[in-house]
C-alpha positions in Angstrom: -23.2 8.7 1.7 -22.9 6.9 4.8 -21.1 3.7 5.1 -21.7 0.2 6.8 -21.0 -3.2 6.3 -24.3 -3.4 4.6 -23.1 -0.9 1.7 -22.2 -2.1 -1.5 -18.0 -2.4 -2.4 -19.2 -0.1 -5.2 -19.9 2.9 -2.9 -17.1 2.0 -0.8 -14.8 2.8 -3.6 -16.7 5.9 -4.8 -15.7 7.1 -1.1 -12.0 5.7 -0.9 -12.4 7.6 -4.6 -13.5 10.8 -3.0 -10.9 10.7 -0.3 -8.1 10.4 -3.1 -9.4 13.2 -5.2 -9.3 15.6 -1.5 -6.0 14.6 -1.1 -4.9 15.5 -4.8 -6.6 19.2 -4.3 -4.0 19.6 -1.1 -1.2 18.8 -3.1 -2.0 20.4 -6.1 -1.9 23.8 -4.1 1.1 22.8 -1.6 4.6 24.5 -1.5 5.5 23.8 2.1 7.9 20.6 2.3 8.9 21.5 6.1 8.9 18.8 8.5 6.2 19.0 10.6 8.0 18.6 13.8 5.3 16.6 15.5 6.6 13.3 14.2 10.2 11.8 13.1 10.0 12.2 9.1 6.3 13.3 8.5 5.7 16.7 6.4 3.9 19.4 7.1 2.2 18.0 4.3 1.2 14.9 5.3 -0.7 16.6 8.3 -2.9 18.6 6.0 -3.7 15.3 3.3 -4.3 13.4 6.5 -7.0 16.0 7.6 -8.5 16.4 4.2 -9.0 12.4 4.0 -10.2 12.1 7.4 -13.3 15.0 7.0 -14.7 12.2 3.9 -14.1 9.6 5.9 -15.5 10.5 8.5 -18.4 12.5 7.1 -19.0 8.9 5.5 -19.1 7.3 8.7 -15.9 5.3 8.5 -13.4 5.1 11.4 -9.8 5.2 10.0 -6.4 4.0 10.9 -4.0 6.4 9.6 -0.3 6.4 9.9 -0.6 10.3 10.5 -3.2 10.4 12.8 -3.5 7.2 14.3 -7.0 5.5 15.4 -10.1 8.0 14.9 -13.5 6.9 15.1 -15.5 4.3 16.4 -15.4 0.6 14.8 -18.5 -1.5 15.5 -19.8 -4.7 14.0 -21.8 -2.6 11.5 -18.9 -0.3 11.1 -16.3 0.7 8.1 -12.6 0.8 8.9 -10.4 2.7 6.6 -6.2 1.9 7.1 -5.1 4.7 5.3 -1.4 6.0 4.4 -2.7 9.9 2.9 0.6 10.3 0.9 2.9 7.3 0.6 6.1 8.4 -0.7 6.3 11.8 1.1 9.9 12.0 0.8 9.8 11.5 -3.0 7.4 14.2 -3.2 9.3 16.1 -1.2 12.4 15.7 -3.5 10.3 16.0 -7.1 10.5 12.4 -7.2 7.3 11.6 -9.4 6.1 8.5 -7.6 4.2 9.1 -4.7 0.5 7.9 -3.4 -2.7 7.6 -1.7 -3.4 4.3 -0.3 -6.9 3.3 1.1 -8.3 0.1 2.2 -11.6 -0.6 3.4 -12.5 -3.3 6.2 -15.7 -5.2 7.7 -15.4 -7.1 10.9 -15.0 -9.9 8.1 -11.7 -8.6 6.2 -10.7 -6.5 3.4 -13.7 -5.4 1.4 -12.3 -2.6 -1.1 -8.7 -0.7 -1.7 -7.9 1.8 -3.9 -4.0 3.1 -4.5 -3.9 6.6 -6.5 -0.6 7.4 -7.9 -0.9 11.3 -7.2 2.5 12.3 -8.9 0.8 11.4 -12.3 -2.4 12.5 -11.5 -3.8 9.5 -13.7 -2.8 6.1 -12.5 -5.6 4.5 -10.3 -5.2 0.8 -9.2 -8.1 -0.8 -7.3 -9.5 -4.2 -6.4 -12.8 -5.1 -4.7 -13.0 -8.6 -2.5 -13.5 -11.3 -4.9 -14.1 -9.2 -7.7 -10.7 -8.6 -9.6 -8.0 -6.0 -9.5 -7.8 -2.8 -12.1 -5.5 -0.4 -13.3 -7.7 2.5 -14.7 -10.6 0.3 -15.3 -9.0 -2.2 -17.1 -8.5 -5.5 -15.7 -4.5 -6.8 -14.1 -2.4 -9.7 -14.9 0.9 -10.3 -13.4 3.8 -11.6 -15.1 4.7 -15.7 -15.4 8.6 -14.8 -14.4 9.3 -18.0 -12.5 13.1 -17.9 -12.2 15.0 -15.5 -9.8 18.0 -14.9 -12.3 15.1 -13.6 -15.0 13.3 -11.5 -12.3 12.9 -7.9 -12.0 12.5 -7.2 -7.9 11.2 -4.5 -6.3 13.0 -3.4 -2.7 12.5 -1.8 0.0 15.8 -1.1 1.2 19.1 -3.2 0.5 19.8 -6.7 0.7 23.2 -7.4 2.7 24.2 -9.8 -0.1 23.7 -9.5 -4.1 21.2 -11.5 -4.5 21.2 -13.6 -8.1 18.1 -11.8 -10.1 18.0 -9.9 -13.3 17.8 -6.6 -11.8 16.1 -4.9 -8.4 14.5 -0.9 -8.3 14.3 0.6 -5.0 11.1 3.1 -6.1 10.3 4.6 -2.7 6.6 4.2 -2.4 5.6 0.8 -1.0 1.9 0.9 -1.8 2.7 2.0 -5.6 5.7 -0.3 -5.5 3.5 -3.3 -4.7 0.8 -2.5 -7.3 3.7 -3.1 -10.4 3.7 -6.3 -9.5 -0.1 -6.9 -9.9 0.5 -4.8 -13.2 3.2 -7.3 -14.5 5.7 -4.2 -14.3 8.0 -5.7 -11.9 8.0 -9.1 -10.7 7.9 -9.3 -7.2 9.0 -6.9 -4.0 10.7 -7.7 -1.3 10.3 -5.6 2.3 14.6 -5.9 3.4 13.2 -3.6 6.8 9.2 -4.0 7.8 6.2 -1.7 7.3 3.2 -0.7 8.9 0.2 -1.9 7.5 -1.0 1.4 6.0 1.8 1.0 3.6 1.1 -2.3 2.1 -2.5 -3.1 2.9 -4.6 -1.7 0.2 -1.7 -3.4 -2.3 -2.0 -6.7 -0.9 -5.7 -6.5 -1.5 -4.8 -5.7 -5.4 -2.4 -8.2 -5.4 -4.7 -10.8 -4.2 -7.1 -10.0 -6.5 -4.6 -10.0 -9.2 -3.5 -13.5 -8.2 0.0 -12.5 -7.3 1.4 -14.9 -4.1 1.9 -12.8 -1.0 4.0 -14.1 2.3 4.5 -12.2 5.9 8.4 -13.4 6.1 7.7 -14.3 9.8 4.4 -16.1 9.1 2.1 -13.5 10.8 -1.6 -12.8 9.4 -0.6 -9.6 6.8 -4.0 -8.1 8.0 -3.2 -6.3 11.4 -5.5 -3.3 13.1 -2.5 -2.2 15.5 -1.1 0.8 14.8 2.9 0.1 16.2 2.6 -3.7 14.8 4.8 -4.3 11.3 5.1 -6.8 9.0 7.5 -7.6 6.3 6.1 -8.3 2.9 7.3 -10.5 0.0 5.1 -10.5 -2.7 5.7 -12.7 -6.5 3.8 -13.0 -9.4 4.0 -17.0 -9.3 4.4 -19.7 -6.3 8.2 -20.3 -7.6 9.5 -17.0 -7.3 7.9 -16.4 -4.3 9.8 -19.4 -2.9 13.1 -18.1 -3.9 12.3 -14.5 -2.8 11.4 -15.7 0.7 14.8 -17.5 0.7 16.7 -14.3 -0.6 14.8 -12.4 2.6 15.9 -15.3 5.1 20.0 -15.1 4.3 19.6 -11.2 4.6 17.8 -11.5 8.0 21.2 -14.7 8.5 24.1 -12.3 7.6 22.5 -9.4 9.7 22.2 -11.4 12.8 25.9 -12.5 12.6 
């Protein structure tokens, strides 16, 4: 199956499915955690899941932007862009940490069309969302939670706040993309980047979390949709308007106290 811009989101997600499932058959016969000396922090690993997503992809037509791999392909008006992290979460995998992912998200010339985020330490847990057509956890349709109040909130983090900030409790889960998805789930509600990402890491979550209705801001007002492989951004994502609000403020004293 070839893709365009012309192709339904359904048969973009059987490919972003497709890539997933060639990824899962590299790490379901891997036993080499070595570094893979070609880049600070990436797995031998991630070299071979990158390579395994990239011959669907690109058999499919797609041009990809991979954080292994960089740009590959050619992205026309017609074309299929994939930003693509193969294994989020190496390090946890690395470790026997069970939380670890493919994340995959799909663009037209237009914007997001379709993003899929396979948690591949349980083997099971598939969250997806299509533009303008909802957000799913294993087929069955996301809600995120009403927490409104900072001191009753459950955060997500990606890495440490230089204060203590005043909510119920925070997990630092070490998979971005996954990490994002709890809060379209209701599991945890809202995530806050303390460091920035590229946008393979939080892309195809933002989509879900779009779809799922959860409030999203870039914490320096930048467009979270980026094709530039060395540009970051730093998420904070809520599951209502209020939250969000105090979130944002928790990130701007952290950013304060470090620049003193």
């Amino acid at each position: 199956m070839r893709l365009t811009r012309h192709s339904t989101n359904a048969d973009i997600l059987q490919v972003l499915n497709n890539t997933a499932d060639a990824v899962s058959q590299v790490l379901a016969t891997n036993t080499d955690w070595s570094l893979s000396g070609i880049r600070h922090t990436q797995y031998s690993v991630d070299v071979r899941a990158d390579n395994a997503a990239l011959a669907v992809l690109h058999e499919a037509g797609c041009a990809v932007l991979s954080e292994e791999s960089q740009i590959t392909g050619l992205w026309g008006d017609d074309d299929i862009l994939v930003v693509m992290d193969p294994l989020d979460g190496s390090t946890n995998a690395s470790r026997g940490v069970p939380w670890f992912a493919t994340a995959l998200c799909a663009l037209d010339k237009n914007g997001m069309r379709a993003s899929l985020v396979v948690n591949q330490a349980s083997g099971k847990d598939r969250y997806w969302a299509t533009q303008g057509g909802g957000a799913f956890h294993n087929g069955n349709e996301m809600h995120h939670s009403a927490c409104s109040t900072l001191k009753e909130a459950v955060v997500g983090v990606s890495g440490l706040a230089s204060f203590r900030p005043q909510w119920s409790q925070f997990r630092a889960l070490g998979a971005a993309a996954l990490d994002i998805c709890l809060v379209a789930q209701g599991v945890l509600d809202g995530w806050v980047d303390f460091h920035s990402h590229g946008v393979w890491d939080y892309l195809a979550s933002a989509l879900i979390c779009q779809e799922a209705g959860v409030h999203i801001a870039e914490f320096s007002g930048r467009e979270i949709l980026t094709t530039e492989y060395h540009e970051k951004r730093t998420l904070i994502v809520a599951s209502t308007e209020t939250l969000l609000s105090s979130l944002v403020e928790v990130r701007a004293k952290h950013a304060a106290n470090k620049a003193v």
